[in-house]
C-alpha positions in Angstrom: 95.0 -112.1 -77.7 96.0 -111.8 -73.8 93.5 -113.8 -71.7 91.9 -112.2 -68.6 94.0 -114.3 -66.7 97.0 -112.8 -68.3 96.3 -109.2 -68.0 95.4 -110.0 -64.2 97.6 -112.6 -63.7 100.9 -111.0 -65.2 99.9 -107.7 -66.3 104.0 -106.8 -66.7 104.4 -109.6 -69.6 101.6 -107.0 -71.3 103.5 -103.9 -70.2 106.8 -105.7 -72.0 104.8 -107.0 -75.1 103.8 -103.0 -76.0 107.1 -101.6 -74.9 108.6 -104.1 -77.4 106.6 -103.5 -79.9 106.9 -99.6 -80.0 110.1 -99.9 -79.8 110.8 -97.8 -76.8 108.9 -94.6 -78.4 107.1 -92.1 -76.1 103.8 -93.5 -77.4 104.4 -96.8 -75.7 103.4 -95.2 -72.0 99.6 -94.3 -73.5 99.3 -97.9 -75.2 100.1 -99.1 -72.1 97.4 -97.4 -69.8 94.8 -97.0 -73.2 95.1 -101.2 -73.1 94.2 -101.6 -69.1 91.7 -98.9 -69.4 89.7 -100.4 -72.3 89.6 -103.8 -70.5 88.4 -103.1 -67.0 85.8 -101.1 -69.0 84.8 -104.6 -70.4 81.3 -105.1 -68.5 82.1 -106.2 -65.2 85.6 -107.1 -65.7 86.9 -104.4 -62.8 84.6 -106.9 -60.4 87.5 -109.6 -61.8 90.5 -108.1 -60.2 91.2 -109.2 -56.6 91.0 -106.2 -54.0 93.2 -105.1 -51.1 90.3 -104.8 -49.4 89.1 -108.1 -49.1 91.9 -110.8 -49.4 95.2 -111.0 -46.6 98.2 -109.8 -48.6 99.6 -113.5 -48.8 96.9 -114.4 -50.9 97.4 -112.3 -53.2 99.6 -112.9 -56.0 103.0 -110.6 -56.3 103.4 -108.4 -59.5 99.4 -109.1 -60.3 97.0 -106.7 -61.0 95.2 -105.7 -58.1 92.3 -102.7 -56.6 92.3 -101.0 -53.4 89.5 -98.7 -52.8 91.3 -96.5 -50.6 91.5 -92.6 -48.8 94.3 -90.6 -49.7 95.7 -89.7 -46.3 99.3 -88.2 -47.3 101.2 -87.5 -50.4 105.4 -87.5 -50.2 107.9 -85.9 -52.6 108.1 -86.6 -56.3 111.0 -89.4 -56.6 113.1 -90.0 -59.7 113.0 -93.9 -61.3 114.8 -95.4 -63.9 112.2 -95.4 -66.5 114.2 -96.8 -69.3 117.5 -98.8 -69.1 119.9 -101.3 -70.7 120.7 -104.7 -68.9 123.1 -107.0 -70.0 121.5 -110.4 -71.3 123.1 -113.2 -69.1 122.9 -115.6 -72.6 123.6 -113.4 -75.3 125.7 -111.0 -73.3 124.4 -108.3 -75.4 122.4 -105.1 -73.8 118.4 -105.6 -74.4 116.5 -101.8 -73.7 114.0 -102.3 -71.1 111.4 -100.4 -68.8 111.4 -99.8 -65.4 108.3 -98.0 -65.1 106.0 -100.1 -62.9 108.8 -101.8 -60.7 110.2 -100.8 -57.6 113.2 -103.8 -58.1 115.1 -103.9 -61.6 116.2 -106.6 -63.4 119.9 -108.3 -63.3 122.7 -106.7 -65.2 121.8 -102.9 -65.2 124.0 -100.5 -67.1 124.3 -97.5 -65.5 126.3 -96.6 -67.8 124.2 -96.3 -70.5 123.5 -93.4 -72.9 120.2 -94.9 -73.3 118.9 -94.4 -69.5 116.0 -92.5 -69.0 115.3 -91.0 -65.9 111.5 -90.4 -65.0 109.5 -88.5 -62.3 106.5 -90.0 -60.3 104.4 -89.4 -57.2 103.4 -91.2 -54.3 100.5 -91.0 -52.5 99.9 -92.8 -49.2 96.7 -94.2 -48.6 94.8 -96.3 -46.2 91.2 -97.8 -46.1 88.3 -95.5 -45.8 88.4 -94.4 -42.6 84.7 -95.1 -40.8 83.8 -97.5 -43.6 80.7 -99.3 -42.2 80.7 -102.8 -41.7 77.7 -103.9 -44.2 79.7 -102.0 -47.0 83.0 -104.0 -46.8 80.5 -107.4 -46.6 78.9 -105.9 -50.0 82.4 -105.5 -51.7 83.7 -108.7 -50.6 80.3 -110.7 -51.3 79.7 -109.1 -55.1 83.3 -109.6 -56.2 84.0 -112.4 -58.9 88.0 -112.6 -58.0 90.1 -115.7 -57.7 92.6 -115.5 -54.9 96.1 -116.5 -55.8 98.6 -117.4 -53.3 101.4 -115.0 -53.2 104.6 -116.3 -54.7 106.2 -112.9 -52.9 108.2 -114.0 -50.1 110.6 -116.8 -49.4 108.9 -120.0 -47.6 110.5 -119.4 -44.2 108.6 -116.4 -43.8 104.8 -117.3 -41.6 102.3 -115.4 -43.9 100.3 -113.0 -42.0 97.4 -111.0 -42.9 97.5 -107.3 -42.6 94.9 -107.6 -39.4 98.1 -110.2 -37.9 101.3 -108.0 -39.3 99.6 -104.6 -37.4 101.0 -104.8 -34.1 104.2 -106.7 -35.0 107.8 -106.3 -36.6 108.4 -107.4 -39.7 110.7 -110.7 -40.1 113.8 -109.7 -41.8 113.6 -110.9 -45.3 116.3 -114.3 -46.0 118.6 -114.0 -48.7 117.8 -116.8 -51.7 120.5 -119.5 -52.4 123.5 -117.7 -54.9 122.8 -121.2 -56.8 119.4 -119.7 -57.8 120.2 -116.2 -57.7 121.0 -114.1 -60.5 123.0 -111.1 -59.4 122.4 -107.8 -57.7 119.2 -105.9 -57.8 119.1 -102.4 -59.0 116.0 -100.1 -56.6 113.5 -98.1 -59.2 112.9 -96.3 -56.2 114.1 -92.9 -55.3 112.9 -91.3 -52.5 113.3 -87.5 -51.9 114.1 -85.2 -49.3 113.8 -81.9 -50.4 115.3 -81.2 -53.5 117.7 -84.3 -53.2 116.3 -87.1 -54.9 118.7 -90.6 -54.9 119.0 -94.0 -56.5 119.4 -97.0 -54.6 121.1 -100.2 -54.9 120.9 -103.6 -52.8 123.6 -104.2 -50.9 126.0 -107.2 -52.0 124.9 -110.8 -49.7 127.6 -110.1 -47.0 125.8 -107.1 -46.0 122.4 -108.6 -46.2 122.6 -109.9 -42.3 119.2 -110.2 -40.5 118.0 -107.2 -39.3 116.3 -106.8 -35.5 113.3 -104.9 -36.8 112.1 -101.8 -36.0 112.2 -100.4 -32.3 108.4 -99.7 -32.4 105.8 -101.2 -34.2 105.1 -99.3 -37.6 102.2 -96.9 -37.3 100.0 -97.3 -39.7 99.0 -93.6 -39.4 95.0 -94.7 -39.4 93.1 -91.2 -39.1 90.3 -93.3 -36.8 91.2 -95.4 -34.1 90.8 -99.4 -34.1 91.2 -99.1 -37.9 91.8 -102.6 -39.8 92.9 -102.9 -43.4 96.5 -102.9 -45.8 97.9 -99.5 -46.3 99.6 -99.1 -49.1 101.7 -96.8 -50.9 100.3 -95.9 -54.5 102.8 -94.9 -57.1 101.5 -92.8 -59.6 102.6 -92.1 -63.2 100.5 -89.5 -64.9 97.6 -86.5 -63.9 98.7 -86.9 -60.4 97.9 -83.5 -59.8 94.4 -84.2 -60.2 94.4 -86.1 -57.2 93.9 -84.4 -53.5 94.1 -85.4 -50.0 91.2 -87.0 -48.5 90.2 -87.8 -52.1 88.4 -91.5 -52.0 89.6 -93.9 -54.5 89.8 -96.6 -56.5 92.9 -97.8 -57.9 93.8 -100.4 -60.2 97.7 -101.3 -60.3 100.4 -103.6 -60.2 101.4 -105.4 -56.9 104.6 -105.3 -55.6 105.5 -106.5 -52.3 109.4 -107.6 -52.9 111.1 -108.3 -49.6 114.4 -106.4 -50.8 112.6 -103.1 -49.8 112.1 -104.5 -46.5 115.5 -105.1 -46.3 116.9 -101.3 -47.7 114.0 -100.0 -45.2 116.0 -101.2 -42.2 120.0 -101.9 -43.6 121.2 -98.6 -42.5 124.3 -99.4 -44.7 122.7 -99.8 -47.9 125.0 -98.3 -50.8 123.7 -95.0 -52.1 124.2 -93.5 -55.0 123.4 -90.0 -54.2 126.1 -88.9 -51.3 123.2 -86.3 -50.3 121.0 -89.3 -49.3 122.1 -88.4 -45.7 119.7 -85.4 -45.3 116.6 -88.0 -44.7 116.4 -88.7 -41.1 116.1 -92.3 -40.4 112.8 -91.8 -39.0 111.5 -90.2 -43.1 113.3 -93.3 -44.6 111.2 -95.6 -41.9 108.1 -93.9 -42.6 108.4 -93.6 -46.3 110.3 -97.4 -46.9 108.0 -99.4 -44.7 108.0 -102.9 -45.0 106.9 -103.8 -48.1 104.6 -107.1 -46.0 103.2 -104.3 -44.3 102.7 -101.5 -46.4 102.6 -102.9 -49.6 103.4 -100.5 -53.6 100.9 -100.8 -56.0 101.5 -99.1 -59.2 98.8 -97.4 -60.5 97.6 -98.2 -64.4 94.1 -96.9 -63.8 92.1 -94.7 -60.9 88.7 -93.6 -60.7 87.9 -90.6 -57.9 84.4 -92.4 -56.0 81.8 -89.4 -55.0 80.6 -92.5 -53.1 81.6 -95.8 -51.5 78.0 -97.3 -51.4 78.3 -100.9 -53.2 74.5 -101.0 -54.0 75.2 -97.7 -56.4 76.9 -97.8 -59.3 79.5 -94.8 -60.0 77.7 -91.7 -59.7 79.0 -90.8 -63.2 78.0 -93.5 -65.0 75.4 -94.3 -67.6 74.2 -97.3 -65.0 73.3 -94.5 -61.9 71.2 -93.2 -64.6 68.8 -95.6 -65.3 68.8 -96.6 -61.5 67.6 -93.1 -60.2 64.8 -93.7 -63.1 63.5 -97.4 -61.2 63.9 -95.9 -57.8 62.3 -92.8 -58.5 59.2 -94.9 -59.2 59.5 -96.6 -55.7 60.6 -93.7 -53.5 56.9 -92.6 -52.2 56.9 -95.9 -50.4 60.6 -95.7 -49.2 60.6 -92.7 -48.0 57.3 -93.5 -46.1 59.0 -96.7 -44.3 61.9 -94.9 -44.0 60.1 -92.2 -42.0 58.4 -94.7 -40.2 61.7 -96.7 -38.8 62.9 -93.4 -37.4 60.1 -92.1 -36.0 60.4 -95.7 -34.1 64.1 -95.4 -33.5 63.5 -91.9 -31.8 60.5 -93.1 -30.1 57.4 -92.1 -31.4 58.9 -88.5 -32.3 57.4 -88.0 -36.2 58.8 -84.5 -36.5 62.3 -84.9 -34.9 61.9 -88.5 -37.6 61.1 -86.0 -40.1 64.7 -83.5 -39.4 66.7 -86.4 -39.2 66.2 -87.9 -42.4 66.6 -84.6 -44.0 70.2 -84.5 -42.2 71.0 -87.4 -43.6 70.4 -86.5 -46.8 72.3 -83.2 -46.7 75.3 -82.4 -48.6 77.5 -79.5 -49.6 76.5 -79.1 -53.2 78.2 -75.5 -53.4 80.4 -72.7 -52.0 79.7 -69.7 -52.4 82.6 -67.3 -51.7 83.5 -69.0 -47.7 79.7 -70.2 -47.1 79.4 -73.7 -47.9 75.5 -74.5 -49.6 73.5 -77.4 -48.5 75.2 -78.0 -45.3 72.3 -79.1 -42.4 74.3 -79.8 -39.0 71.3 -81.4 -36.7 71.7 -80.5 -32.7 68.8 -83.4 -31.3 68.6 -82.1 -28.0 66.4 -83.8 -25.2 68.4 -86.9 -25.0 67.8 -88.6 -22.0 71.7 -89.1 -20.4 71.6 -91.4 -18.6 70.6 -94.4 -21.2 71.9 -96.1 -23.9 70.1 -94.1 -26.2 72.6 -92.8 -27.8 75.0 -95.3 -28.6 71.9 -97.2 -30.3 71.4 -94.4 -32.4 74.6 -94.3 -33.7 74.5 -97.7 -34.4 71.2 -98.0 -36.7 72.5 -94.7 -38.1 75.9 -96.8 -38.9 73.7 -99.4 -40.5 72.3 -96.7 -43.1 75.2 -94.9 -44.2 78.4 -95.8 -45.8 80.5 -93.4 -43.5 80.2 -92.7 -39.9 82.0 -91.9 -36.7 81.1 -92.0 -33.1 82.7 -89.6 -31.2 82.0 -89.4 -27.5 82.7 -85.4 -26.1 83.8 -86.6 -23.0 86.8 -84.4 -21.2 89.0 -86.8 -21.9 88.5 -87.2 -25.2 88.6 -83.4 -25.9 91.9 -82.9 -24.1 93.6 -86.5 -25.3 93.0 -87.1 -28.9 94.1 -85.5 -31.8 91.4 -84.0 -34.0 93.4 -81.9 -36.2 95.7 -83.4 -39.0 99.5 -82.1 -38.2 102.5 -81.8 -40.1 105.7 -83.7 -38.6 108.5 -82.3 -40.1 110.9 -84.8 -38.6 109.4 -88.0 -40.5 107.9 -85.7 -43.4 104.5 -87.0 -43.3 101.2 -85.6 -42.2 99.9 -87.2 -38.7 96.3 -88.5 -39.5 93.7 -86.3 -36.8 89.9 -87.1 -36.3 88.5 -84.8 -38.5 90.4 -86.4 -42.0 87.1 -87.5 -43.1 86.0 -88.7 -46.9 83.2 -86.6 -48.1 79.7 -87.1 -46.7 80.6 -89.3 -43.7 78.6 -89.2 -41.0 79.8 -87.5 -37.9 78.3 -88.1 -34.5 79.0 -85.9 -31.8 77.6 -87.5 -28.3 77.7 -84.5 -26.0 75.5 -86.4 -23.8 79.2 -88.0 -22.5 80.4 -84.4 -21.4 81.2 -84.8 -17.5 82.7 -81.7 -15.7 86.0 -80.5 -15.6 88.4 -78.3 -17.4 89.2 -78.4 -21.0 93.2 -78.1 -21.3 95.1 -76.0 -24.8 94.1 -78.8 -26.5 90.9 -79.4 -25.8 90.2 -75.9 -26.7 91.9 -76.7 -29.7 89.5 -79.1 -30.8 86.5 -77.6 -29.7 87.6 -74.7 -32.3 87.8 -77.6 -34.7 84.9 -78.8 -34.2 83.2 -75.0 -34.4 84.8 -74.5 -37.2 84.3 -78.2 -39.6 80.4 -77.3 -38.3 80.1 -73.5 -39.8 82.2 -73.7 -42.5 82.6 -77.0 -43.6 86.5 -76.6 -43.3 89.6 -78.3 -41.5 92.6 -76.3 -41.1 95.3 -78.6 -40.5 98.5 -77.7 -38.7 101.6 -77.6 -40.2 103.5 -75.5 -37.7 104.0 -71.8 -38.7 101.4 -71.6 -40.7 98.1 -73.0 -41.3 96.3 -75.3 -44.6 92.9 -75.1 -44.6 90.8 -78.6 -46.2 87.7 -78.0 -47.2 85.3 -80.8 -46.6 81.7 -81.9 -46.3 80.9 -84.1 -43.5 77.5 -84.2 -42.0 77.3 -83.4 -38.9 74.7 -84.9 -36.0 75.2 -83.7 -32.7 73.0 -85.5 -29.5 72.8 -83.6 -26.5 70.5 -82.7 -23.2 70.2 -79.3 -23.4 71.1 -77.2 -26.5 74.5 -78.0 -27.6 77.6 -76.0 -26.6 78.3 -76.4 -30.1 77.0 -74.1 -33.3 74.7 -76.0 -35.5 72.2 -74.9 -38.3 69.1 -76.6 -36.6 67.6 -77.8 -33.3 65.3 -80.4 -32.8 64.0 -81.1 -29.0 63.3 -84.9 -28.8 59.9 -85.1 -27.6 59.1 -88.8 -27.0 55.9 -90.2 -26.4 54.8 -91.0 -22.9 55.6 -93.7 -21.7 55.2 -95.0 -17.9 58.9 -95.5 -16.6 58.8 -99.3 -17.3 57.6 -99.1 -20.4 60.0 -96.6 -21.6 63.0 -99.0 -20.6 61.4 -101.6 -22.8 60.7 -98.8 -25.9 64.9 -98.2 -25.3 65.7 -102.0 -25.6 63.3 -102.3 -28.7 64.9 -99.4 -31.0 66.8 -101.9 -33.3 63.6 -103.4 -35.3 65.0 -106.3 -37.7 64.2 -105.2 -41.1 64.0 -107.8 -44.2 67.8 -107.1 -46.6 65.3 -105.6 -49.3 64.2 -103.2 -47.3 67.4 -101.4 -45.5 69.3 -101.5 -48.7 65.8 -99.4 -49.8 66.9 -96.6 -47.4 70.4 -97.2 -48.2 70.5 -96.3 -51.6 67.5 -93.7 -51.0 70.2 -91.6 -48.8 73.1 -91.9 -50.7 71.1 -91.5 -54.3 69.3 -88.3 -53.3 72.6 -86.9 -52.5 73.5 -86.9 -56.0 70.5 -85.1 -57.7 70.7 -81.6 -59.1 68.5 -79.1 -57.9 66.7 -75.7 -58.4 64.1 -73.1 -58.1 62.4 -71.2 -60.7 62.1 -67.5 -61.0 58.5 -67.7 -60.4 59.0 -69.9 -57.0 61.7 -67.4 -55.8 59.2 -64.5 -56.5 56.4 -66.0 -54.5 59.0 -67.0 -51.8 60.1 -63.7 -51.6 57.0 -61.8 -51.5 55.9 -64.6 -48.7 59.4 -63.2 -46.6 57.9 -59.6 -47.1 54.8 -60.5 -45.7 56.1 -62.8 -42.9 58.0 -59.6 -41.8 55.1 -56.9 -42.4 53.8 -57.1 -38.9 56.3 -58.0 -36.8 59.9 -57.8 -38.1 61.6 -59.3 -35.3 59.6 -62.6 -36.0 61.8 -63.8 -38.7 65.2 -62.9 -39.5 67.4 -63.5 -43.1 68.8 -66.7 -41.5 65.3 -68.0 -41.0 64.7 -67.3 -44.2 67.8 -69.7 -45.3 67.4 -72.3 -42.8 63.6 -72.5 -44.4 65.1 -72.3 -48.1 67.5 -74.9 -47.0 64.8 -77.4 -45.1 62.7 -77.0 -48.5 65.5 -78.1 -50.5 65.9 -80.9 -48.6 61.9 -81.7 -48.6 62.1 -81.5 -52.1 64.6 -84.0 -52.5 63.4 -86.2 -50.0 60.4 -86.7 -52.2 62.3 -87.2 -55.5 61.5 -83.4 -57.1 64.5 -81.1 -58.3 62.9 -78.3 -58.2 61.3 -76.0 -55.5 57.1 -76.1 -55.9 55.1 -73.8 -53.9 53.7 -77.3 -51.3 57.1 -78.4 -50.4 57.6 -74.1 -49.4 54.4 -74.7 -47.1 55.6 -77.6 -45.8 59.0 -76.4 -45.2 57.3 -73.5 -43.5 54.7 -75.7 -41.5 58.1 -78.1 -39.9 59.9 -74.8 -38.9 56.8 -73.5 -36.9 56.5 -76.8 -35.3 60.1 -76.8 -34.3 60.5 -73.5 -33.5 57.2 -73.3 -31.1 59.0 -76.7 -29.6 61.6 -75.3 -28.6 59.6 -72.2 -26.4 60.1 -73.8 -23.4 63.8 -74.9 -23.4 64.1 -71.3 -24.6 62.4 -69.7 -21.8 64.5 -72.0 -19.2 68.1 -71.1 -20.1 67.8 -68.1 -22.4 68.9 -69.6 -25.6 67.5 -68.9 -29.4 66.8 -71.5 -31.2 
């Protein structure tokens, strides 16, 4: 039996083993993935395989089995591979059948010839880290993983190994032929890249042509959708299902390395020899953008994927038996948690209980539904009152940043609005999408500091994104550009928006920050003392008590939405302009959220009051403000 450093270590001697032994029949492909899959279900053994995520590429071993926990940001054309061919044994010089599923380099001595090639279709997807991924979470990945780094036995020793954080801003080194002593012969591309309907084979060029290349004219962009992004991105080939697979989907893939330094070289030789005479319809900008550097932008061939709901390392997957038994311990504990928790915001918004109160119910929200366009269980928070011309804001993003998995600072100043790109837009020259601001994983946290707005005017495109903005906030959609026509994404990102008055923004509920008085000193000092260090046990307590309520199912009885009704009719008997059907939701909504907060799935009559009692406070809050500039709440 393999040992786990084998199926790690050289998970393609596996792959060849099964495709031996089934003698090339179709069952071999579902041995194959039936085999990975039953042994990164072992126990913990998924926390054995290095991750992209944590080690430089160079110290990672070529042609291993590796993970990436990754965002879907693009996905190119289907491309053809050789999935099954004959080479010619240099020894025996007899033809042996072999596979090249998994590879983007075949072996020495291809027939092409053959009667016995298969051709085979796959996908690639293009993925890079999680955009906005907080700091504490990629500590918690790295920290619990049991991996052994290997050094990489990928590129030639004249190359200087980089990490990815090195290779980001710089030109790849052109990749130096081996000695013909050592050699064995030409190399045959798996790879097949599409444009259009043209789909082509590749092989590498013979030694003459393989002269050192000067690199690219502009650094590669890495096509990050946040800016001052870090981390590998990589370019996932996928096999099988890929259809169940989306953009801005957040993954984890398991799969085989492959950083072989021909593809660098066919990246940038513009006179590689093609086999397909219609290769010339890719622009050499597509074939830049889709063949990358391989020390760069490394392949990793997917055996095994799971789609995360989450990308909190203190949770287990939300769909397994593990989360299960979790929910039932915290559950016990979450009185106290949600009381400290309520507490440390009430401090970190200085001294205000019942904008404390909103807040954590924001950051609990979470589209849990659509129904027809109206997305359920979205809560975009406007905290109005913020004082401008302090730091406030900035240190609220950043103890927010220290709860969540997710998050996003955005600043709303004019320049911002009119210089970056929020919407995700298609270049047809390069065939990729172009990453925007708003190609978010699900659930992160958005924060929109309007407190930054200075005067001016907003150009086309800072109209542009305004509309985004008004739209990702009411309807919990994207609708990315791709030219003539638009795609709309949906998504579920929540949504925080700090201004001084009420926002210029839509949102489905203001809270004015009403501090507590301080004398003018004082309240310098209160601003300076917001982050409170709190003891490890306790923040990863409100960690995994805002990401675990997220998951819990949730509903209300006939007999609560009788009495809840029959309260609405009442509310209304005497005065029918006092509360309107969106009152009546933003209530229902608030009380779902109250319920959860306090670990119940189900609406009870208390948590109604409750809900009720918050939306008076607010509301009667807000009186003032509402008499100054004429604006409902």
């Amino acid at each position: 039996m393999p040992s786990v450093h084998d199926w790690i270590d050289t998970p393609l001697n596996i792959v060849e083993d099964i495709f031996a032994q089934s003698n090339a029949s179709p069952q071999w492909e579902a041995k194959v993935l039936e085999y990975f899959r039953e042994k990164l279900m072992d126990g913990d053994a998924w926390n054995w395989v290095p991750s992209l995520n944590d080690l430089p590429l160079h110290n990672l071993k070529a042609n291993s089995l590796v993970k990436f926990r990754c965002f879907v940001q693009d996905m190119f054309d289907p491309e053809f591979y050789i999935g099954i061919y004959e080479k010619i044994d240099i020894t025996s010089k007899s033809k042996v059948l072999t596979f090249g599923k998994y590879k983007d380099v075949a072996e020495c001595g291809v027939d092409l010839n053959s009667n016995n090639t298969v051709t085979s279709e796959r996908q690639t997807f293009y993925c890079v880290p999680i955009p906005g991924e907080s700091s504490w979470v990629k500590e918690s990945y790295a920290s619990s993983s049991q991996a052994c780094a290997l050094p990489s036995t990928s590129y030639t020793p004249c190359r200087n190994k980089r990490s990815y954080e090195e290779d980001e801003d710089m030109d790849p080194q052109p990749y130096k032929q081996r000695d013909p002593a050592v050699g064995t012969g030409p190399q045959c591309m798996m790879d097949s890249h599409s444009s259009g309907d043209s789909k082509r084979m590749e092989i590498e060029p013979p030694p003459a042509q393989m002269s050192p290349s000067s690199g690219c004219s502009s650094p590669l962009d890495l096509n990050f959708p946040l800016p001052g992004e870090k981390g590998p991105a990589c370019l996932i080939k996928v096999y099988e299902d890929w259809e169940t697979f989306k953009v801005n989907d957040m993954l984890e893939v398991f799969g085989i390395l492959s950083v072989d330094p021909v593809l660098s070289v066919l990246s940038e030789d513009k006179d590689a020899l093609l086999l397909d005479p219609m290769d010339c319809v890719e622009s050499a900008e597509e074939r830049r953008v889709h063949s990358p550097p391989a020390s760069l932008v490394p392949r990793l061939h997917m055996l095994h994927a799971r789609r995360l709901q989450h990308n909190n390392p203190l949770l287990p997957p939300a769909d397994s038996e593990e989360n299960s038994s979790i929910m039932s311990v915290f559950l016990s504990e979450l009185t106290s948690v949600r009381a400290d928790l309520l507490d440390y915001l009430t401090h970190v918004l200085l001294g205000d209980v019942l904008a404390a109160e909103y807040l954590m119910l924001h950051l609990i929200s979470s589209v849990y539904a659509r129904r027809d366009i109206l997305p359920l269980g979205k809560f975009t928070l406007n905290l109005s009152g913020c004082p401008h011309s302090s730091t406030f804001t900035e240190q609220l993003y950043s103890i927010i940043q220290q709860l969540v998995p997710t998050s996003f600072h955005l600043g709303m100043s004019l320049h911002n609005m009119n210089s970056l790109r929020f919407v995700p837009q298609k270049d047809y020259t390069a065939n990729r999408l172009l990453s925007g601001l708003l190609q978010l994983s699900q659930n992160t946290s958005l924060f929109l500091d309007e407190t930054q707005l200075d005067e001016g005017q907003l150009d086309a495109a800072g109209v542009r994104n305004i509309t985004a903005l008004g739209s990702l906030i009411s309807w919990q959609k994207v609708d990315y550009d791709f030219g003539f026509h638009q795609m709309e994404f949906p998504c579920n990102i929540n949504v925080l928006i700090t201004s001084e008055g009420k926002s210029l923004l839509p949102s489905d509920c203001q809270v004015h920050l009403q501090p507590k008085r301080f004398p003018p000193s004082m309240m310098e000092d209160q601003l300076n003392s917001l982050h409170v260090p709190l003891t490890p046990s306790s923040i990863n307590s409100f960690r995994i008590y805002l990401s675990l309520l997220r998951t819990l199912e949730y509903s209300i009885s006939q007999e609560v939405t009788k009495a809840v009704e029959d309260d609405f009719v009442e509310m209304r008997k005497y005065d029918p302009q006092s509360i309107s059907a969106e009152d009546l939701h933003r209530m229902l909504v608030v009380a779902r959220l109250l319920s959860l907060s306090a670990g119940e799935t189900t609406l009870s009559l208390d948590q109604w009051m409750k809900a009720k009692h918050l939306e008076i406070l607010r509301v009667n809050r807000l009186e003032p403000q509402r008499r100054v500039n004429g604006n409902e709440p």
